[in-house]
C-alpha positions as CSV (number, residue, x, y, z in Angstrom):
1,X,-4.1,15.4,-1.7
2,X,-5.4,15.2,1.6
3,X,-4.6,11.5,2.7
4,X,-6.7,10.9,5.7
5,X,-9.8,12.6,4.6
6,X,-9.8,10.3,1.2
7,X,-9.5,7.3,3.2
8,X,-12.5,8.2,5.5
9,X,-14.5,8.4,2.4
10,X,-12.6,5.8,0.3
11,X,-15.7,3.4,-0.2
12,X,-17.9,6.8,-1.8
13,X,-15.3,8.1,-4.0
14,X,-15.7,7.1,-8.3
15,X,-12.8,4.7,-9.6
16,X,-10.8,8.1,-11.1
17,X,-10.4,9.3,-7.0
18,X,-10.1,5.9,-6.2
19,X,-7.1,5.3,-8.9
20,X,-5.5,8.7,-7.6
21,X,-5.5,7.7,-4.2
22,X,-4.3,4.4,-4.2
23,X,-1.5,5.2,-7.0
24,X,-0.2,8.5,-4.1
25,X,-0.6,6.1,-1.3
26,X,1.2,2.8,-3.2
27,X,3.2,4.4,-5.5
28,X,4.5,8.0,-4.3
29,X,4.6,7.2,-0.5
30,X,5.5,3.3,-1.0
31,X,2.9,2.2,1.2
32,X,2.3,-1.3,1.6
33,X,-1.8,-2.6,1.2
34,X,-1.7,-3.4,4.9
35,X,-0.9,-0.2,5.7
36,X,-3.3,1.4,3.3
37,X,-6.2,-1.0,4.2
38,X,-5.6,0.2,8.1
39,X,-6.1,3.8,7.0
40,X,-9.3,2.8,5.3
41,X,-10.8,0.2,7.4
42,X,-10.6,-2.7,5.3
43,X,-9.0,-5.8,4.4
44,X,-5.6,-5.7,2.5
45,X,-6.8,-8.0,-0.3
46,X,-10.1,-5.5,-0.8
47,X,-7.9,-2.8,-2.0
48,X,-5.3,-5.0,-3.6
49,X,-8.4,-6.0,-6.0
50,X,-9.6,-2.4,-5.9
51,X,-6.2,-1.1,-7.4
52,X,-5.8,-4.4,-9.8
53,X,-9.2,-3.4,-11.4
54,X,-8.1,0.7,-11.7
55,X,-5.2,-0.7,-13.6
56,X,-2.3,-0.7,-10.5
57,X,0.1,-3.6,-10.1
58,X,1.4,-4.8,-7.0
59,X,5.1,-5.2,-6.3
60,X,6.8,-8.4,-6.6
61,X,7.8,-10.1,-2.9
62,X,11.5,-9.0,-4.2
63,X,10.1,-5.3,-4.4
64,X,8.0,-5.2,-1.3
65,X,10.5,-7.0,1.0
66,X,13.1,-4.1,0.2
67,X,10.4,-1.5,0.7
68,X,9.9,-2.7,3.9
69,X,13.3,-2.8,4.9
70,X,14.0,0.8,3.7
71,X,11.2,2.0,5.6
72,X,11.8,0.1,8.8
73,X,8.4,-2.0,8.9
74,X,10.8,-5.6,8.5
75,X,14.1,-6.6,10.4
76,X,16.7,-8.3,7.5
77,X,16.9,-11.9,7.7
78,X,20.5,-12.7,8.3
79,X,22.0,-9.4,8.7
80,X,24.0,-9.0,12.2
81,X,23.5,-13.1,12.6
82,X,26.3,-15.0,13.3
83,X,26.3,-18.5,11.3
């Protein structure tokens, strides 16, 4: 699936291309909604709601905070801090 060209037209595709975008994006790349509302042009919570209705959960903040630390986009809280 071509990523970019989906987002362009995000807001003219039905809910099946919707669902199949938003489950590569979230789920296979472990994008967060900010970063997938940037490629749209959108507000995170508009496609939070988008993939709640097409049946997608969101991660938990336990889930999301170690995504983001994998992938860089968060520094760890206490890690190299000196108490």
């Amino acid at each position: 699936m071509n990523i970019k060209k989906y987002a362009k037209e995000y807001f003219s595709l039905d809910n099946k291309e919707k669902a199949a975008f938003l489950k590569e994006t979230y789920i296979d790349l472990e994008m967060s909604w900010i970063a997938i509302s940037s490629l749209i042009g959108t507000y995170p919570n508009k496609v939070r709601r988008d993939a709640r209705s097409l049946g997608l959960s969101s991660r938990d903040k336990i889930e999301a905070q170690k995504k983001a630390l994998e992938h860089g986009r968060a520094e760890h809280p206490t890690e190299g801090k000196i108490r």
